[in-house]
C-alpha positions as CSV (number, residue, x, y, z in Angstrom):
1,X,59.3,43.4,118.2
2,X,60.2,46.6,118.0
3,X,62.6,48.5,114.7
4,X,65.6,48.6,116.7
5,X,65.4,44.4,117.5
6,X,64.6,44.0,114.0
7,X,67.3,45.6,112.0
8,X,70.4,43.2,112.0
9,X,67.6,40.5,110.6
10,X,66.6,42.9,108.3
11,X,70.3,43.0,106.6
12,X,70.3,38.8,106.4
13,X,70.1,38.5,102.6
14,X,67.1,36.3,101.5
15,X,65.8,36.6,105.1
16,X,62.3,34.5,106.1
17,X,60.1,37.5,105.7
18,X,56.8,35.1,105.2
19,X,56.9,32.0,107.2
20,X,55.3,30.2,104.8
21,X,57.7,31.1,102.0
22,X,61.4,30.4,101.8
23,X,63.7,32.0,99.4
24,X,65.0,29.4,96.9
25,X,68.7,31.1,96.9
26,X,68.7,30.1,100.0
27,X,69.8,27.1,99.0
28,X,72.5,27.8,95.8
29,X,73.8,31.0,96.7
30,X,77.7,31.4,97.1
31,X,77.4,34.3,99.4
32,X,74.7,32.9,101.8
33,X,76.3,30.1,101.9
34,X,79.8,31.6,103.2
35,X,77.6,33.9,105.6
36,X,76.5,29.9,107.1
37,X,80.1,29.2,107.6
38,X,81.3,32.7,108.9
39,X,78.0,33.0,111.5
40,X,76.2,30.1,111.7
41,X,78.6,26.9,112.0
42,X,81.3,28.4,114.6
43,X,78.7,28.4,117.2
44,X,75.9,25.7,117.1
45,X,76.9,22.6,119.0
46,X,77.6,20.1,116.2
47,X,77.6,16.4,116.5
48,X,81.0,15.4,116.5
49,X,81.4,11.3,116.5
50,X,79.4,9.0,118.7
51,X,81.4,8.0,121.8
52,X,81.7,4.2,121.1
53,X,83.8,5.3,117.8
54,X,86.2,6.1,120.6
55,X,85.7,3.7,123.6
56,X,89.0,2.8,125.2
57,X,91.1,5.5,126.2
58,X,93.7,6.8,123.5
59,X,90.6,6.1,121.1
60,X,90.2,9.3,118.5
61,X,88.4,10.3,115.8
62,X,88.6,13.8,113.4
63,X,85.0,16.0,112.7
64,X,85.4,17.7,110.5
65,X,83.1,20.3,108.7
66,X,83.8,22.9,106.0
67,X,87.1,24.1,106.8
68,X,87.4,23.8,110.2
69,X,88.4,20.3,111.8
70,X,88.4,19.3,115.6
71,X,90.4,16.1,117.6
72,X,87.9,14.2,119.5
73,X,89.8,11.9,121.7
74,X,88.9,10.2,125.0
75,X,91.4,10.5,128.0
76,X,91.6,9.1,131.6
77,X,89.4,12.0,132.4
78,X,87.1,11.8,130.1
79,X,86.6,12.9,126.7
80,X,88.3,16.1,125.3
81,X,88.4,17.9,122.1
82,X,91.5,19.8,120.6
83,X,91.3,22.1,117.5
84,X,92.9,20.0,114.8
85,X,96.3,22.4,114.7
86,X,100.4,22.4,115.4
87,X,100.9,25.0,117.4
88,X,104.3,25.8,115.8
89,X,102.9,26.5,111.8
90,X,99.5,25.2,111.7
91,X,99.7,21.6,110.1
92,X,97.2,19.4,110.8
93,X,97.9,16.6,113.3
94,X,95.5,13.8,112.1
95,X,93.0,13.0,109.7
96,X,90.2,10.2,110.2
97,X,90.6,8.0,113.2
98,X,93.0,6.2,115.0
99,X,94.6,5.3,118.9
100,X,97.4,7.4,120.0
101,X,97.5,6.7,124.0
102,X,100.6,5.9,124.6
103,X,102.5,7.7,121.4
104,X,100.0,10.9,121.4
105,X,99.6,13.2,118.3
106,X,103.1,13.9,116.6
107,X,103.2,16.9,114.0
108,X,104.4,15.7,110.7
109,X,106.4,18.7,109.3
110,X,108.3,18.8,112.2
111,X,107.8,16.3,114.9
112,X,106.4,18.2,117.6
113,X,104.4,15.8,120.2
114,X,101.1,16.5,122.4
115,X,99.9,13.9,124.7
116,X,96.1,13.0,124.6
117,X,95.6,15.7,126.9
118,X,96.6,18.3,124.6
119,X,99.8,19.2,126.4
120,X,103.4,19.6,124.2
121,X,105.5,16.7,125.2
122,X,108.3,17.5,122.8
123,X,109.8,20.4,120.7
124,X,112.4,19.8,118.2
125,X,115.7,21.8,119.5
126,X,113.6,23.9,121.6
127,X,116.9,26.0,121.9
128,X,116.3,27.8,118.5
129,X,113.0,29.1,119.8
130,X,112.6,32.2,122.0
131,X,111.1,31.1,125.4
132,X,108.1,33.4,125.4
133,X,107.3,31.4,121.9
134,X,108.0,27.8,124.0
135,X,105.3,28.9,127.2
136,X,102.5,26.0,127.9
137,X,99.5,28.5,126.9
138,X,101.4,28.9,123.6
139,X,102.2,25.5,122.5
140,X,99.7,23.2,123.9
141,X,96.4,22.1,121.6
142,X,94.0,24.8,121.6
143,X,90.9,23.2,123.6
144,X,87.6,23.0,121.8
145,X,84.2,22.9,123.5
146,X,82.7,19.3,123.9
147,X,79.6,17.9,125.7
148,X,78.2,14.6,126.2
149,X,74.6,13.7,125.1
150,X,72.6,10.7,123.9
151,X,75.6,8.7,123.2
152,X,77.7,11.4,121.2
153,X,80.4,13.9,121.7
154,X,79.2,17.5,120.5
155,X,81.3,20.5,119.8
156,X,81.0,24.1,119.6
157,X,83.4,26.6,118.5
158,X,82.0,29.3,120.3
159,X,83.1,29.4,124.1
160,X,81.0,32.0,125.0
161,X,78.0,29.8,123.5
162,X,75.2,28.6,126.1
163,X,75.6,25.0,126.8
164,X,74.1,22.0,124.7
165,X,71.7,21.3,127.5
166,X,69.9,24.8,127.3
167,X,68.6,24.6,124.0
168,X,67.5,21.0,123.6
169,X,64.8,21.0,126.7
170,X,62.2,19.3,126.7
171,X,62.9,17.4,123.7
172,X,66.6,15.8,125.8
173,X,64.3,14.5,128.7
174,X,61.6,13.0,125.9
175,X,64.8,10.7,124.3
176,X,66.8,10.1,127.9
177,X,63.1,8.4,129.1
178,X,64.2,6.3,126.3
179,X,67.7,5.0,126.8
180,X,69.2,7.3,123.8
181,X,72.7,7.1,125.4
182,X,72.7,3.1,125.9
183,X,72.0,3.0,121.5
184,X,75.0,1.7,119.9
185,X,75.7,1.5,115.9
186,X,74.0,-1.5,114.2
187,X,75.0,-0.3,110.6
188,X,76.5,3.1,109.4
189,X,75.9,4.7,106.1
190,X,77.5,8.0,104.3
191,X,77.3,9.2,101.1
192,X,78.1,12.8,99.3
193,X,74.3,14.1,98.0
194,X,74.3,16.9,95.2
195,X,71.8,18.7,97.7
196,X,72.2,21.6,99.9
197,X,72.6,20.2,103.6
198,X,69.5,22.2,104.1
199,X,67.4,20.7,101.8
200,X,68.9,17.5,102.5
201,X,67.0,17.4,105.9
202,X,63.8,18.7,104.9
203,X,62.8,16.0,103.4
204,X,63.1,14.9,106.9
205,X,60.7,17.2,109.1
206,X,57.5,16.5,107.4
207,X,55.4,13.1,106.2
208,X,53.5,15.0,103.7
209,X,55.6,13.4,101.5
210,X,54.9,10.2,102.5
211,X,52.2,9.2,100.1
212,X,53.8,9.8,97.3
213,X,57.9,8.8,97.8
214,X,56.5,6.3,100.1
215,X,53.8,4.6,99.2
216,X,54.8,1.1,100.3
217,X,54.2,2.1,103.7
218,X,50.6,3.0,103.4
219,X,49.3,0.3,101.7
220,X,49.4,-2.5,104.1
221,X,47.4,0.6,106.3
222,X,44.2,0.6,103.3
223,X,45.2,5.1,102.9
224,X,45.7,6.3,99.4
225,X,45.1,9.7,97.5
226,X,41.5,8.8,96.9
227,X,40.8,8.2,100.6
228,X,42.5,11.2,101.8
229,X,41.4,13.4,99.1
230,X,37.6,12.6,99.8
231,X,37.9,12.6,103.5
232,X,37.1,8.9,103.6
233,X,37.5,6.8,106.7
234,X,41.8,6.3,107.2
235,X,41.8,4.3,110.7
236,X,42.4,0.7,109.1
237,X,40.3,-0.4,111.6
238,X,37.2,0.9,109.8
239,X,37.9,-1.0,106.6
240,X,38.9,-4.4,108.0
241,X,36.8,-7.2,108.3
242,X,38.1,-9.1,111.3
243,X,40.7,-8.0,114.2
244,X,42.9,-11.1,112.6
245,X,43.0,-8.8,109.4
246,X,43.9,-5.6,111.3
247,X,47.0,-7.3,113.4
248,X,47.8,-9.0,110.2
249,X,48.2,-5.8,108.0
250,X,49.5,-3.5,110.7
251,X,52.3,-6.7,111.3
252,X,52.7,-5.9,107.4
253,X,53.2,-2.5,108.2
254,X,56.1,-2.5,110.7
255,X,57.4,-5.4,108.5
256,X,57.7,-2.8,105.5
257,X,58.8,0.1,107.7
258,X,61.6,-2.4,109.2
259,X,63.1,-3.2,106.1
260,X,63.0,0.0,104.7
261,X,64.7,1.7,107.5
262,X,66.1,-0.6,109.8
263,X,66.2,1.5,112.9
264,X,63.4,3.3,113.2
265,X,61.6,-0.4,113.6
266,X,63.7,-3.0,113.6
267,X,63.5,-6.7,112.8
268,X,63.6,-8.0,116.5
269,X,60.8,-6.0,117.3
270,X,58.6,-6.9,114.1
271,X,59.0,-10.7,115.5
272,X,57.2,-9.8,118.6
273,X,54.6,-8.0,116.4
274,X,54.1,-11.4,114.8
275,X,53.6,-13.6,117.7
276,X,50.7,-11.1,118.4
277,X,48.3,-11.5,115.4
278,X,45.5,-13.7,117.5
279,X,45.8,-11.5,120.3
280,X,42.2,-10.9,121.5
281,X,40.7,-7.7,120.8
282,X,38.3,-5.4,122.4
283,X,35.3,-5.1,121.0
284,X,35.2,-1.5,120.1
285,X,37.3,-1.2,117.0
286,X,38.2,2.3,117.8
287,X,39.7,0.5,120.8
288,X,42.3,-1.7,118.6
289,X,45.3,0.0,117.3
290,X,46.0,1.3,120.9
291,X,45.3,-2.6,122.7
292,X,47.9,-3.7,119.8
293,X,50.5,-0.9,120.1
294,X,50.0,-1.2,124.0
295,X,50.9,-4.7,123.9
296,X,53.6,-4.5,121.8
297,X,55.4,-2.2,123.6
298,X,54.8,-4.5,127.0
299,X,55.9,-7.6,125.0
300,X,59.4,-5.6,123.8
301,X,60.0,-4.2,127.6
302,X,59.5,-7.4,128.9
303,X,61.3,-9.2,126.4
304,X,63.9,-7.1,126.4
305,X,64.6,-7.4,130.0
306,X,65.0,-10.5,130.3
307,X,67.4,-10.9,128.1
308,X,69.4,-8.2,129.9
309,X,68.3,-5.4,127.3
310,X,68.0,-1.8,128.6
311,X,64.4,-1.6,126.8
312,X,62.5,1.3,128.9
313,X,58.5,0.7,129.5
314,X,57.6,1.7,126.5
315,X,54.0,2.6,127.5
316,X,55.1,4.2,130.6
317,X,57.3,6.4,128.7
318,X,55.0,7.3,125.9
319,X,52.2,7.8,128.6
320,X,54.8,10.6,130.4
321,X,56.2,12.0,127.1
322,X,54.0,12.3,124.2
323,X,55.5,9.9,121.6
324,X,57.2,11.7,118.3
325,X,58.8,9.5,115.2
326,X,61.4,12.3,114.4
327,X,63.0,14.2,117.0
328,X,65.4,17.4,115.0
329,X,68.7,18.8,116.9
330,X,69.7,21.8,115.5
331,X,71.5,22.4,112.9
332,X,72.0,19.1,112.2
333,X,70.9,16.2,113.7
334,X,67.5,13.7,114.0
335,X,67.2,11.1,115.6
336,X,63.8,8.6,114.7
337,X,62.5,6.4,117.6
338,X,59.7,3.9,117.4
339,X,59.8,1.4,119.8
340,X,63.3,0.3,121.1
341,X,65.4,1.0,118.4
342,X,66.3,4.4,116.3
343,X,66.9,5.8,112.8
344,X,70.1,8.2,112.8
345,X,70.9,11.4,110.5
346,X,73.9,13.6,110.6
347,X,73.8,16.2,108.0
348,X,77.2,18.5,106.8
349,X,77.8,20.9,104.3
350,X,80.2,20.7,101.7
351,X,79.7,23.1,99.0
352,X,75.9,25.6,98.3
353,X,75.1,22.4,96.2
354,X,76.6,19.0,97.9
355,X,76.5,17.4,101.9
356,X,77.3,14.4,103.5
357,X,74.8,12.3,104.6
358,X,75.0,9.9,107.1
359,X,72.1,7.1,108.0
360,X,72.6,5.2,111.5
361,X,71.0,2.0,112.5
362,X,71.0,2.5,116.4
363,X,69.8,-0.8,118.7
364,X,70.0,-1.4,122.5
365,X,71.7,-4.6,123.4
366,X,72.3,-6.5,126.2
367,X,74.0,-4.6,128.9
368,X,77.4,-6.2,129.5
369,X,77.2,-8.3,125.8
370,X,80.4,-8.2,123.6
371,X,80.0,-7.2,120.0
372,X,81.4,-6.4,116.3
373,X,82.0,-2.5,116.3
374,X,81.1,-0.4,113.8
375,X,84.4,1.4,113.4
376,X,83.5,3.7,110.2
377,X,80.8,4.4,107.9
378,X,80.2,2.5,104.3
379,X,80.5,5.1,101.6
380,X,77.7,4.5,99.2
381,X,77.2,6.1,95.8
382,X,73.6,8.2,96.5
383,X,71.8,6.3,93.8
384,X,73.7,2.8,95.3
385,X,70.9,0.2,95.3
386,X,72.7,-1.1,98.7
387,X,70.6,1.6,100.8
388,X,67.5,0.8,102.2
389,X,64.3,1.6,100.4
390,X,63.5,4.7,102.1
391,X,66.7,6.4,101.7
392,X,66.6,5.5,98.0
393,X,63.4,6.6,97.8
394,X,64.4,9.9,99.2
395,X,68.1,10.5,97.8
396,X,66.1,9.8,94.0
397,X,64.2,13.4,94.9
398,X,66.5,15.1,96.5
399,X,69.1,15.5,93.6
400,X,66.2,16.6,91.5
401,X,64.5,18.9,94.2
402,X,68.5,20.6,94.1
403,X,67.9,21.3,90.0
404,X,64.6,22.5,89.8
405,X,65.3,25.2,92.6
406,X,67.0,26.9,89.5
407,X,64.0,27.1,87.6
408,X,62.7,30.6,86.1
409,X,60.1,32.0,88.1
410,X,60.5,29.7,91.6
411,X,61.4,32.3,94.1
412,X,60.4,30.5,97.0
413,X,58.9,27.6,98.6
414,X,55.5,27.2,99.9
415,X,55.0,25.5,102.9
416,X,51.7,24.4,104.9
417,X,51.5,26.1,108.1
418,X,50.3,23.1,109.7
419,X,52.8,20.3,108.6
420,X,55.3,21.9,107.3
421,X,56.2,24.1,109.9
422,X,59.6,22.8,111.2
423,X,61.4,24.2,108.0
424,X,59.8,27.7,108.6
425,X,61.4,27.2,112.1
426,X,64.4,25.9,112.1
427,X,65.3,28.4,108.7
428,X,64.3,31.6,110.5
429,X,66.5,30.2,113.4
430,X,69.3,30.5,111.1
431,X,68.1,33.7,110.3
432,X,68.9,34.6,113.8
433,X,72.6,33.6,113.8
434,X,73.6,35.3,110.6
435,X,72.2,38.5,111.9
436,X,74.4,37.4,115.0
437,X,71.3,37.9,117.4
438,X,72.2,37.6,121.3
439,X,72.4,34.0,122.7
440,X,69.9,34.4,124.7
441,X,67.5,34.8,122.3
442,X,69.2,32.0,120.3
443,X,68.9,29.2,123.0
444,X,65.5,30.0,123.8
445,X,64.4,29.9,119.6
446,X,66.3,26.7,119.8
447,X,63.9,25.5,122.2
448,X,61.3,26.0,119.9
449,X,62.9,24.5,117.1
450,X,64.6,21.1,118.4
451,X,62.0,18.7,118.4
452,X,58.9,16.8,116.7
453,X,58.4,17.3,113.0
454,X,54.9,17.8,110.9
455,X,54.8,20.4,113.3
456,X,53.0,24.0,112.7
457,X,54.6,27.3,112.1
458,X,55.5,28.6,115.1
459,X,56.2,32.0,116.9
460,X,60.1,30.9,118.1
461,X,60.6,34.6,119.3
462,X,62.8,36.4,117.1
């Protein structure tokens, strides 16, 4: 790279100089943090709502993040997205979410009136305004970028951005091979975390973490820190006496992970798991956890099917597309897939030290089937018991992870380059939007960034 590329990152304060270190202000710092919502926010696509929090037409819902807020509505064209603003002196037209088809958005100042397509229907003695004031362009809603993907509605501030579709390849084609727009909501959680939004989903791009916040999960699976420390045997299949023992513990497993997480296996799927523990087994241990994973998945497809489930072929797909737990959207977004069924995240900032976080609970179900819909999240407390065990697991760290950033003498984190590499990324991809680097560049770092976690440091180009 040569000096001249180099010099708007070089004037990013507490810029990713070493990938394997990240500066702890970062995370705390007032300035850095308005440089995020100046450079960073107005032009990443965000994801707004899910489109079955707005499936009849007329249906609405506010996103809002930091200071800017944006209608998402659907229309009899399809859904649109108006900046969240009366065009006569700037009040806010709506807050939360609501149905407006045949009555539109009304102003409540002074009762101005858009349809759901944006356009002014009705200005209050429009014969004490001057006409050029009165023109279509200068009262209708302001349109704001939206695209379609996986189920949601995304926006973007920025129309000169490059669309969503450039910078998620190949990770969109990975999660389409899965059904990811046919998900709907089975539960919906969101809670306010003392934790920069940053730090909040870092937590998420690794397992490293695993043994320790986790531990539960690995001990149906025989690892601990002795095993891995000494470089003992970890496949389960080594230490177990019988193939009875090995479906039985990894049925444990899924069993654990289900009902910690809901989603990312869920308790459907764990049923089939259990009609499979006298399966017959090849003889070559090595041989078992793929015959029992492969079945699995046929047993789920098949199931699914017939009971008018969109469930994909799980093997074919994961022979086609190498299988990942976490798949990360930039800047804000993960979605978990195991089998059928996917974990959810949505991560927004509210202050340097506090973000909403939201956990989904997203299942396929029969095509056609009528069903209870989730209209809104549950607010929790962080610390509420009422989460899952893996989320209380995680929110217990996080708040303290926040605190101890502030300690003397912890200038930076230090990451592994081989697990931890996704924070590197996706950090020094922020980099590039606060030094306001070309789009071009942006969309292909992006690239390199959305995707798998416990991934390596990568070269993402800038």
């Amino acid at each position: 790279m040569n000096d001249l590329s180099r010099r708007p990152l070089d004037a990013v304060p507490f810029r990713v100089t070493n990938p394997e270190r990240i500066p702890t202000p970062r995370y705390y710092d007032e300035a850095f943090f308005e440089l995020e919502r100046e450079r960073l926010w107005p032009h990443v696509w965000q994801m707004a709502c899910r489109l079955e929090e707005i499936p009849e037409v007329g249906d609405w819902v506010e996103y809002k993040n930091l200071d800017k807020s944006v209608i998402v509505v659907r229309t009899k064209s399809g859904v649109k997205a108006f900046h969240n603003a009366c065009r006569h002196r700037g009040v806010q037209l709506v807050s939360g979410r609501g149905e407006c088809e045949v009555q539109g958005f009304t102003c409540p100042f002074h009762g101005w009136r858009w349809n759901i397509d944006g356009q002014n229907t009705f200005v209050l003695g429009r014969h004490l305004f001057s006409e050029e004031n009165l023109a279509a362009a200068e009262i209708n809603l302001v349109p704001c970028r939206v695209e379609l993907w996986g189920g949601c509605a995304f926006i973007n501030h920025d129309d000169e951005a490059p669309s969503l579709r450039e910078g998620m390849a190949p990770m969109a084609e990975r999660l389409e091979a899965r059904n990811v727009d046919k998900l709907s909501m089975e539960w919906w959680f969101a809670t306010v975390l003392p934790t920069n939004w940053k730090l909040a989903m870092e937590a998420f791009m690794e397992g490293y973490h695993t043994l320790r916040t986790h531990p539960q999960l690995l001990t149906p699976l025989g690892v601990d820190e002795s095993a891995i420390s000494s470089g003992a045997p970890t496949s389960l299949a080594e230490r177990v006496a019988t193939s009875r023992e090995y479906t039985d513990r990894m049925v444990q497993y899924l069993r654990i992970l289900s009902d910690g997480m809901a989603g990312q296996v869920h308790g459907s799927e764990v049923d089939i798991a259990e009609t499979l523990v006298d399966m017959e087994m090849p003889q070559d241990r090595k041989a078992w956890e793929g015959a029992f994973y492969s079945r699995l998945k046929d047993e789920i497809h098949q199931q699914g099917r017939a009971r008018g489930v969109p469930v994909p072929d799980l093997n074919k797909v994961d022979a086609t597309y190498p299988f990942t737990p976490v798949e990360f959207l930039f800047p804000h977004y993960f979605l978990l897939p195991t089998f059928s069924a996917f974990a959810s995240y949505r991560i927004r900032p509210l202050t340097p030290e506090t973000c909403i976080f939201e956990l989904y609970s997203l299942i396929l179900r029969p095509e056609g089937e009528a069903y209870e819909r989730v209209r809104e999240p549950t607010w929790l407390a962080y610390d509420s018991k009422e989460y899952p065990q893996i989320p209380q697991q995680d929110y217990s760290n996080l708040p303290l992870q926040q605190l101890g950033l502030h300690a003397k003498g912890f200038e930076f984190m230090r990451l592994s380059r081989t697990v931890e590499g996704l924070i590197s990324n996706y950090q020094r991809l922020i980099d590039g939007y606060l030094a306001g680097l070309d789009q071009d560049r942006l969309v292909k770092a992006s690239q390199s960034v959305n995707g798998s976690f416990n991934v390596p440091i990568a070269d993402i180009g800038l």
